[in-house]
C-alpha positions as CSV (number, residue, x, y, z in Angstrom):
1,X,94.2,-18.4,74.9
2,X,91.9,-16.5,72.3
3,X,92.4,-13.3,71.3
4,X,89.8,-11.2,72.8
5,X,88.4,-8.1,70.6
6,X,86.0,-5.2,71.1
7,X,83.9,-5.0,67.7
8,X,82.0,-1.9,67.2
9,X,79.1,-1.2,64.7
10,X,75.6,0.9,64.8
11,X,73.1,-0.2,62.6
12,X,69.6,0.9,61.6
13,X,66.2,-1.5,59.8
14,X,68.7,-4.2,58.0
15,X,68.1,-7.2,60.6
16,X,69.2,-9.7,58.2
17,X,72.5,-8.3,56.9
18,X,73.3,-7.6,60.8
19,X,73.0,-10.8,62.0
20,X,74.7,-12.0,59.2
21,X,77.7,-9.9,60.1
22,X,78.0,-10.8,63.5
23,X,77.1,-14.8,62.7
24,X,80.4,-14.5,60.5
25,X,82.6,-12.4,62.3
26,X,82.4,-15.1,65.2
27,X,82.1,-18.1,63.7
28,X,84.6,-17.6,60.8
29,X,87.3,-16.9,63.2
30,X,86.8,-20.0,66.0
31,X,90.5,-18.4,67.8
32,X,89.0,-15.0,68.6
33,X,86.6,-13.9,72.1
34,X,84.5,-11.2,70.4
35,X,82.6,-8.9,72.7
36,X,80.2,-6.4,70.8
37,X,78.9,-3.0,71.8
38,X,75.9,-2.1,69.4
39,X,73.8,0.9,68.1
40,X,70.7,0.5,67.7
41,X,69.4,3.6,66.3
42,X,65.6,2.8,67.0
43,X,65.4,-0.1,64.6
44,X,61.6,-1.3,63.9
45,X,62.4,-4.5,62.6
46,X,63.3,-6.6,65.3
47,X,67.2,-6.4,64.8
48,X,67.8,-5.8,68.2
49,X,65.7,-9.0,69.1
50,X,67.5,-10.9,66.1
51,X,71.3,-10.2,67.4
52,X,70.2,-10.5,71.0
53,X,69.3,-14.2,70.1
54,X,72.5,-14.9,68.9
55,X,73.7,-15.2,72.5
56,X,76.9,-13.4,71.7
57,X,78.2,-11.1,74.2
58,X,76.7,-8.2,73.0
59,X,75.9,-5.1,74.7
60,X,73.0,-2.8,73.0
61,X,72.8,0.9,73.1
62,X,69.6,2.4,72.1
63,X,70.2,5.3,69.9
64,X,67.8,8.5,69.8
65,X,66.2,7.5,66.4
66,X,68.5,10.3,64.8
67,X,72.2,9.3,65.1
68,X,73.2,8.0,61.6
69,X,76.2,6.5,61.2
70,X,78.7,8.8,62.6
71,X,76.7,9.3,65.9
72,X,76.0,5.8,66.3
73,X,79.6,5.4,66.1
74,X,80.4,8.1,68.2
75,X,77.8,6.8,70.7
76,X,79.9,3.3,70.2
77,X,83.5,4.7,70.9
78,X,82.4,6.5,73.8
79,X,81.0,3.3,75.3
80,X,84.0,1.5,74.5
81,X,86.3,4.0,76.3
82,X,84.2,4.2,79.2
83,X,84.7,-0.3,79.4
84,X,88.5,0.5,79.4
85,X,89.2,-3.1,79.7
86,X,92.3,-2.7,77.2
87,X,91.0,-4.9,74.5
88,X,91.9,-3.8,71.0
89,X,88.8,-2.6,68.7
90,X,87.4,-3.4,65.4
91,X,85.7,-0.7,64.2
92,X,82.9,-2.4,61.2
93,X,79.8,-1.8,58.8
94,X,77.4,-4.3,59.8
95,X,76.8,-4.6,55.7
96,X,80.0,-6.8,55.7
97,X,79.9,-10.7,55.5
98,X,83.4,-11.8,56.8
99,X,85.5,-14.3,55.1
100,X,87.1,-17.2,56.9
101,X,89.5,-16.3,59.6
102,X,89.6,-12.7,57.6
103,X,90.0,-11.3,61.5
104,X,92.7,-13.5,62.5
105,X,94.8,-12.6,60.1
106,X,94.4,-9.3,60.7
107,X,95.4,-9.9,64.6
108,X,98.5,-11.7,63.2
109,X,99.2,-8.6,60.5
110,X,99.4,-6.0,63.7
111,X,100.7,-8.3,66.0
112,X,103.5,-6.4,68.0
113,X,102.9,-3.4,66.3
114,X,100.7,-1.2,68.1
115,X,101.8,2.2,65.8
116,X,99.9,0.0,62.6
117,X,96.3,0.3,62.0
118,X,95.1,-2.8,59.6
119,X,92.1,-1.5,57.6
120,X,90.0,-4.1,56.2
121,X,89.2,-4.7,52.3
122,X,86.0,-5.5,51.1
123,X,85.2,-6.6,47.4
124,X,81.6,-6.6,45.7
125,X,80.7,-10.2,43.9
126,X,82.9,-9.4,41.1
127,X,86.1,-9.7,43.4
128,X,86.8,-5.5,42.4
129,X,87.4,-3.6,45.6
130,X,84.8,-1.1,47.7
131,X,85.6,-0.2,50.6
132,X,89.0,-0.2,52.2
133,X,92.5,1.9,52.6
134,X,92.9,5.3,50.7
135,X,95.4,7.1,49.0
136,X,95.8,10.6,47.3
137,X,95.9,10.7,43.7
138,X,98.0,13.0,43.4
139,X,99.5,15.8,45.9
140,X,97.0,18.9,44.2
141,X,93.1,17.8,44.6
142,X,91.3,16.2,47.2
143,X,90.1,13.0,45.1
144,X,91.1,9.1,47.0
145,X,91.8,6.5,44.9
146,X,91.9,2.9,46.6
147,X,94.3,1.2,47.8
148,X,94.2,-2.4,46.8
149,X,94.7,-5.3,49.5
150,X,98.3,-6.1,48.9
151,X,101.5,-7.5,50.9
152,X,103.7,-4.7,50.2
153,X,102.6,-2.8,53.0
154,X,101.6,0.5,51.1
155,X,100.9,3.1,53.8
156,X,97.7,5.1,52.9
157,X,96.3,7.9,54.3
158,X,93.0,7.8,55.0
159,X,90.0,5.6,55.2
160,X,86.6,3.9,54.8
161,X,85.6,2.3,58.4
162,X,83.7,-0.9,56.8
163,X,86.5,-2.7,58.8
164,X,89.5,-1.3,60.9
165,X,91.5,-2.7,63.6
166,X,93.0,-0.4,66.2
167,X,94.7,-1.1,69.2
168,X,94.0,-0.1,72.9
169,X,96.7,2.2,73.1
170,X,96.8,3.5,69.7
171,X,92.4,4.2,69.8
172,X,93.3,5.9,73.2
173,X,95.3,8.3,72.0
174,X,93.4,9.1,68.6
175,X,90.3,9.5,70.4
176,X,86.7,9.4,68.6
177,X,85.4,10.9,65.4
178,X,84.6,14.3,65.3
179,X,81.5,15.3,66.2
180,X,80.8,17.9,63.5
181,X,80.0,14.7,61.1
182,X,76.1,13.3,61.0
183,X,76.7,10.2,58.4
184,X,79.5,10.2,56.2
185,X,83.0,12.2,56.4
186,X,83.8,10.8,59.9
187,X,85.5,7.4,58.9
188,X,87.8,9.4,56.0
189,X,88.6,12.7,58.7
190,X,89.3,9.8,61.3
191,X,91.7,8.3,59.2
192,X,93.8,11.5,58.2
193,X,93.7,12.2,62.2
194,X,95.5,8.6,62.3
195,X,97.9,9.6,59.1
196,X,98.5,12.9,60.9
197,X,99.1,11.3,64.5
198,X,101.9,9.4,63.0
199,X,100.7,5.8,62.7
200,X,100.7,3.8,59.9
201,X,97.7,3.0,58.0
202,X,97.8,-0.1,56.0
203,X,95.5,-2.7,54.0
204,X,94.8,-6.7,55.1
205,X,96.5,-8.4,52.8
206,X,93.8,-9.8,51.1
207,X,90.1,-8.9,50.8
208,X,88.2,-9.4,54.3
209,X,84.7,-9.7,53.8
210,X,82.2,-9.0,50.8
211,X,80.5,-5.6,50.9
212,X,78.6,-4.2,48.0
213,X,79.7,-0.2,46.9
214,X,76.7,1.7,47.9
215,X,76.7,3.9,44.6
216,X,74.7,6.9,43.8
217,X,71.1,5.9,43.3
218,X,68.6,8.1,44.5
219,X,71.4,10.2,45.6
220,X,72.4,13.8,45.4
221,X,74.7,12.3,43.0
222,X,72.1,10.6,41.0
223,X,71.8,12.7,37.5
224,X,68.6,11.0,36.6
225,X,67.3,12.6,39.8
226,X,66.2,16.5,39.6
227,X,68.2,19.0,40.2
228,X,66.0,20.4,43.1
229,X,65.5,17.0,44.4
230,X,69.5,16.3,44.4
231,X,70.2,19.4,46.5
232,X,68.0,19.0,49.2
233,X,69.0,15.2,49.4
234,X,72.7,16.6,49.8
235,X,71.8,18.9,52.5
236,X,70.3,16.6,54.2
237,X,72.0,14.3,57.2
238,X,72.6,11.4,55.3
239,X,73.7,13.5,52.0
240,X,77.3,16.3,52.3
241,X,75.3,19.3,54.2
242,X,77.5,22.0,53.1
243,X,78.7,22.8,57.1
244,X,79.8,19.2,57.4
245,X,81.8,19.4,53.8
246,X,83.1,22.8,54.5
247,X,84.3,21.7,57.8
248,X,86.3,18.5,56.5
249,X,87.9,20.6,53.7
250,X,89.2,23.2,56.3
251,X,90.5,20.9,58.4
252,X,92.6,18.4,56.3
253,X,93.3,20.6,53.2
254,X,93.3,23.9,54.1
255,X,91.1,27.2,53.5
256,X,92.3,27.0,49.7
257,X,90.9,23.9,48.7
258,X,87.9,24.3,50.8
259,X,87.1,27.2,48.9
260,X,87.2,25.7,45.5
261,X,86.0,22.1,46.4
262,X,82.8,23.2,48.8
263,X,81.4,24.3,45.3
264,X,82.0,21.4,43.6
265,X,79.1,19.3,44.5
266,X,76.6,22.4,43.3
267,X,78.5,22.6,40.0
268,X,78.1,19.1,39.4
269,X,74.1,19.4,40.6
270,X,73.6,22.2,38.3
271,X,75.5,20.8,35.4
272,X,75.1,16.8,35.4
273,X,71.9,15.9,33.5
Protein backbone atom coordinates (compact mmCIF):
# COMPACT_ATOMS: atom_id res chain seq x y z
CA UNK A 1 0.00 0.00 0.00
CA UNK A 2 1.41 3.63 -0.64
CA UNK A 3 2.10 5.93 1.74
CA UNK A 4 -0.39 8.53 1.64
CA UNK A 5 0.76 12.37 2.40
CA UNK A 6 -0.89 15.68 2.82
CA UNK A 7 1.49 18.30 0.95
CA UNK A 8 0.97 21.88 1.63
CA UNK A 9 2.14 24.94 -0.29
CA UNK A 10 0.63 28.61 -1.30
CA UNK A 11 1.83 30.08 -4.24
CA UNK A 12 1.48 33.40 -6.06
CA UNK A 13 2.20 34.39 -10.41
CA UNK A 14 5.01 31.52 -10.87
CA UNK A 15 2.78 28.90 -12.91
CA UNK A 16 5.70 27.23 -14.26
CA UNK A 17 7.88 26.54 -11.27
CA UNK A 18 4.53 25.29 -9.50
CA UNK A 19 3.63 22.82 -11.72
CA UNK A 20 6.99 21.89 -11.88
CA UNK A 21 6.96 21.15 -8.15
CA UNK A 22 3.97 19.22 -7.99
CA UNK A 23 4.94 17.22 -11.53
CA UNK A 24 8.10 16.06 -9.41
CA UNK A 25 6.99 15.58 -6.12
CA UNK A 26 4.42 12.89 -7.60
CA UNK A 27 6.06 11.42 -10.20
CA UNK A 28 9.68 11.16 -8.57
CA UNK A 29 8.30 9.15 -5.78
CA UNK A 30 5.90 6.38 -7.83
CA UNK A 31 5.31 4.59 -3.79
CA UNK A 32 3.68 7.73 -2.39
CA UNK A 33 -0.59 8.85 -2.59
CA UNK A 34 -0.07 12.67 -2.49
CA UNK A 35 -3.14 14.68 -1.84
CA UNK A 36 -2.54 18.60 -2.11
CA UNK A 37 -4.27 21.53 -0.42
CA UNK A 38 -3.22 24.78 -2.32
CA UNK A 39 -3.11 28.65 -1.96
CA UNK A 40 -3.84 30.46 -4.48
CA UNK A 41 -3.29 33.93 -3.49
CA UNK A 42 -5.26 35.49 -6.57
CA UNK A 43 -2.69 34.39 -9.15
CA UNK A 44 -3.27 36.05 -12.73
CA UNK A 45 -1.38 33.69 -14.65
CA UNK A 46 -3.34 30.75 -14.98
CA UNK A 47 -1.49 28.68 -12.16
CA UNK A 48 -4.55 27.59 -10.73
CA UNK A 49 -5.81 26.40 -14.28
CA UNK A 50 -2.14 24.91 -14.90
CA UNK A 51 -2.06 22.55 -11.52
CA UNK A 52 -5.78 21.85 -11.85
CA UNK A 53 -4.81 20.09 -15.19
CA UNK A 54 -2.44 17.97 -13.69
CA UNK A 55 -5.36 15.89 -12.45
CA UNK A 56 -3.69 15.37 -9.10
CA UNK A 57 -5.85 15.42 -6.11
CA UNK A 58 -5.57 18.79 -5.34
CA UNK A 59 -7.79 20.94 -3.49
CA UNK A 60 -7.49 24.94 -4.23
CA UNK A 61 -8.09 27.65 -1.70
CA UNK A 62 -8.50 31.03 -3.08
CA UNK A 63 -6.57 33.42 -1.03
CA UNK A 64 -7.64 37.22 -0.59
CA UNK A 65 -4.93 38.64 -2.93
CA UNK A 66 -3.03 39.73 0.34
CA UNK A 67 -1.90 36.59 2.21
CA UNK A 68 1.91 36.25 1.38
CA UNK A 69 3.48 33.41 2.39
CA UNK A 70 2.85 32.98 6.00
CA UNK A 71 -1.03 33.52 5.49
CA UNK A 72 -1.17 31.32 2.66
CA UNK A 73 0.27 28.87 4.90
CA UNK A 74 -1.71 29.57 7.69
CA UNK A 75 -4.81 29.46 5.41
CA UNK A 76 -3.18 25.80 4.33
CA UNK A 77 -2.69 24.36 7.93
CA UNK A 78 -6.03 25.38 8.88
CA UNK A 79 -7.50 23.55 6.01
CA UNK A 80 -5.49 20.62 6.64
CA UNK A 81 -6.67 20.38 10.37
CA UNK A 82 -10.12 20.92 9.54
CA UNK A 83 -9.64 17.34 6.80
CA UNK A 84 -8.37 15.54 10.00
CA UNK A 85 -7.91 12.43 8.09
CA UNK A 86 -4.58 11.53 10.04
CA UNK A 87 -2.32 11.75 7.15
CA UNK A 88 1.16 13.09 7.94
CA UNK A 89 2.07 16.68 6.17
CA UNK A 90 4.77 17.96 4.03
CA UNK A 91 4.91 21.39 4.49
CA UNK A 92 6.86 22.88 0.88
CA UNK A 93 7.92 26.04 -1.30
CA UNK A 94 6.47 25.48 -4.53
CA UNK A 95 10.11 26.92 -5.86
CA UNK A 96 11.47 23.39 -5.21
CA UNK A 97 12.07 20.74 -7.99
CA UNK A 98 12.25 17.30 -6.13
CA UNK A 99 14.87 14.83 -6.67
CA UNK A 100 14.08 11.11 -7.25
CA UNK A 101 12.31 9.42 -4.46
CA UNK A 102 13.80 12.57 -2.27
CA UNK A 103 10.20 12.05 -0.35
CA UNK A 104 10.41 8.48 0.18
CA UNK A 105 13.32 8.59 1.87
CA UNK A 106 12.23 10.95 4.04
CA UNK A 107 9.05 8.61 4.92
CA UNK A 108 11.60 5.89 5.66
CA UNK A 109 14.01 8.56 7.78
CA UNK A 110 10.87 9.21 10.26
CA UNK A 111 9.42 6.04 10.00
CA UNK A 112 8.31 4.95 13.62
CA UNK A 113 9.33 8.03 15.01
CA UNK A 114 6.64 10.39 15.30
CA UNK A 115 8.76 12.87 18.08
CA UNK A 116 11.29 13.53 14.59
CA UNK A 117 10.52 16.20 12.21
CA UNK A 118 12.76 15.51 8.79
CA UNK A 119 13.37 18.94 7.31
CA UNK A 120 14.31 18.85 3.73
CA UNK A 121 17.70 20.22 2.04
CA UNK A 122 17.78 22.02 -0.95
CA UNK A 123 20.97 22.96 -2.90
CA UNK A 124 21.32 25.79 -5.76
CA UNK A 125 23.07 24.39 -9.17
CA UNK A 126 26.39 24.49 -7.64
CA UNK A 127 25.38 21.50 -5.12
CA UNK A 128 26.06 24.42 -1.94
CA UNK A 129 23.08 24.34 0.40
CA UNK A 130 19.95 27.04 0.62
CA UNK A 131 17.43 26.21 2.40
CA UNK A 132 17.10 23.60 5.06
CA UNK A 133 17.78 22.75 8.96
CA UNK A 134 19.25 25.53 11.32
CA UNK A 135 21.55 25.84 13.99
CA UNK A 136 22.79 28.63 16.41
CA UNK A 137 26.20 29.79 15.86
CA UNK A 138 26.97 30.22 18.91
CA UNK A 139 24.86 30.45 22.34
CA UNK A 140 25.16 34.73 22.42
CA UNK A 141 23.55 36.24 19.04
CA UNK A 142 20.67 35.39 17.08
CA UNK A 143 22.61 34.58 13.67
CA UNK A 144 21.69 30.56 12.04
CA UNK A 145 24.10 28.99 10.34
CA UNK A 146 23.05 25.78 8.23
CA UNK A 147 22.95 22.68 8.93
CA UNK A 148 24.31 20.52 6.12
CA UNK A 149 22.30 17.26 4.95
CA UNK A 150 24.20 14.67 6.85
CA UNK A 151 23.61 10.99 8.39
CA UNK A 152 24.71 11.89 11.78
CA UNK A 153 21.55 13.03 12.81
CA UNK A 154 22.58 16.51 14.10
CA UNK A 155 19.49 17.96 15.94
CA UNK A 156 18.94 21.69 14.89
CA UNK A 157 16.91 24.05 16.13
CA UNK A 158 15.03 25.80 13.88
CA UNK A 159 14.04 26.04 10.28
CA UNK A 160 13.44 27.17 6.66
CA UNK A 161 9.86 25.46 5.53
CA UNK A 162 11.06 24.85 1.69
CA UNK A 163 10.43 21.21 2.76
CA UNK A 164 9.33 19.62 6.12
CA UNK A 165 7.75 16.50 7.04
CA UNK A 166 5.61 16.37 10.10
CA UNK A 167 3.50 13.78 11.39
CA UNK A 168 -0.26 13.74 12.25
CA UNK A 169 0.23 13.63 15.75
CA UNK A 170 3.19 15.62 16.16
CA UNK A 171 1.45 18.86 13.59
CA UNK A 172 -1.51 18.35 15.99
CA UNK A 173 -0.01 19.17 18.90
CA UNK A 174 2.44 22.04 17.45
CA UNK A 175 -0.38 23.70 15.87
CA UNK A 176 -0.05 26.45 12.97
CA UNK A 177 2.32 29.38 12.59
CA UNK A 178 1.79 32.33 14.32
CA UNK A 179 -0.27 34.67 13.05
CA UNK A 180 1.64 37.81 13.93
CA UNK A 181 3.94 36.87 10.69
CA UNK A 182 2.82 38.35 7.01
CA UNK A 183 5.89 36.61 4.80
CA UNK A 184 8.90 35.57 6.31
CA UNK A 185 9.72 34.75 10.20
CA UNK A 186 6.86 32.08 10.45
CA UNK A 187 8.85 28.98 9.11
CA UNK A 188 12.08 29.89 11.49
CA UNK A 189 9.51 30.83 14.88
CA UNK A 190 7.64 27.45 13.82
CA UNK A 191 10.63 25.66 14.06
CA UNK A 192 11.89 26.92 17.59
CA UNK A 193 8.13 26.16 18.71
CA UNK A 194 9.06 22.45 17.45
CA UNK A 195 12.78 22.72 19.33
CA UNK A 196 10.88 24.07 22.29
CA UNK A 197 7.93 21.40 22.23
CA UNK A 198 10.62 18.81 22.62
CA UNK A 199 10.83 17.08 19.28
CA UNK A 200 13.68 16.54 17.33
CA UNK A 201 14.48 18.48 14.34
CA UNK A 202 16.71 16.94 11.95
CA UNK A 203 18.05 17.17 8.14
CA UNK A 204 17.25 14.37 5.11
CA UNK A 205 20.22 12.91 4.65
CA UNK A 206 21.02 14.08 1.52
CA UNK A 207 19.85 17.21 -0.54
CA UNK A 208 16.00 16.85 -1.56
CA UNK A 209 15.31 19.01 -4.23
CA UNK A 210 17.04 22.01 -6.11
CA UNK A 211 16.02 25.49 -4.88
CA UNK A 212 17.87 28.67 -5.75
CA UNK A 213 18.80 31.10 -2.39
CA UNK A 214 16.59 33.96 -2.98
CA UNK A 215 19.42 36.68 -2.07
CA UNK A 216 19.10 40.30 -1.45
CA UNK A 217 18.41 41.96 -4.79
CA UNK A 218 16.15 44.73 -4.75
CA UNK A 219 15.87 44.09 -1.19
CA UNK A 220 16.02 46.10 1.99
CA UNK A 221 19.19 44.35 2.07
CA UNK A 222 20.34 45.46 -1.28
CA UNK A 223 23.21 48.30 -0.63
CA UNK A 224 23.13 49.35 -4.15
CA UNK A 225 19.49 50.21 -3.38
CA UNK A 226 18.86 53.81 -1.52
CA UNK A 227 18.73 54.14 1.77
CA UNK A 228 15.10 55.52 1.69
CA UNK A 229 14.12 53.02 -0.79
CA UNK A 230 15.60 50.01 1.47
CA UNK A 231 13.53 51.08 4.48
CA UNK A 232 10.30 51.30 3.21
CA UNK A 233 10.95 47.87 1.30
CA UNK A 234 11.67 46.45 4.86
CA UNK A 235 8.59 47.74 6.36
CA UNK A 236 6.78 46.51 3.98
CA UNK A 237 4.86 42.85 4.16
CA UNK A 238 7.16 41.09 2.22
CA UNK A 239 10.37 42.94 3.81
CA UNK A 240 10.98 42.56 8.39
CA UNK A 241 8.18 45.30 9.46
CA UNK A 242 9.64 46.20 12.56
CA UNK A 243 6.32 44.68 14.71
CA UNK A 244 6.82 41.35 13.03
CA UNK A 245 10.81 41.45 13.87
CA UNK A 246 10.32 42.79 17.32
CA UNK A 247 7.77 40.25 17.96
CA UNK A 248 10.00 37.12 16.94
CA UNK A 249 12.91 38.57 18.98
CA UNK A 250 10.74 38.75 22.14
CA UNK A 251 9.53 35.61 21.85
CA UNK A 252 12.45 33.23 21.18
CA UNK A 253 15.35 35.34 22.60
CA UNK A 254 14.08 37.35 25.14
CA UNK A 255 13.54 41.23 25.76
CA UNK A 256 17.48 41.68 25.78
CA UNK A 257 18.23 40.66 22.51
CA UNK A 258 15.17 42.13 21.03
CA UNK A 259 16.34 45.29 22.16
CA UNK A 260 19.70 45.23 20.55
CA UNK A 261 18.83 43.19 17.41
CA UNK A 262 15.37 45.12 16.37
CA UNK A 263 17.99 47.98 15.54
CA UNK A 264 20.15 46.09 13.67
CA UNK A 265 18.55 46.14 10.33
CA UNK A 266 18.42 50.27 10.46
CA UNK A 267 22.09 50.27 11.34
CA UNK A 268 22.95 48.25 8.53
CA UNK A 269 20.41 50.62 6.19
CA UNK A 270 22.02 53.58 7.38
CA UNK A 271 25.53 52.43 7.22
CA UNK A 272 25.86 49.77 4.19
CA UNK A 273 26.62 51.81 1.00
Amino acid sequence: MKHKLTVIFTCFNRKEKTVKACKSLVEKNPNMEFQFIVVDDKSTDGTVEAIKALNYNIKVIEGTGSLFWCGGMRVGIDWYFQINDGTDCLLINDDVDFYDAAIEKMIQLQRGRENVIIVGATCDGNDAFTYGLRKHRDNKGIWLNPVEPNKEEIVGETMNANCVLISNSAMKKIGNMDSHYSHSLGDYDLGFRISRMGYKLISSAEFVGHCEDNGFENSWRDPELGRLQRLKKKESAKGSPFKEWWHFLYKNYGLRRAVLYSIVPFVKILLEK
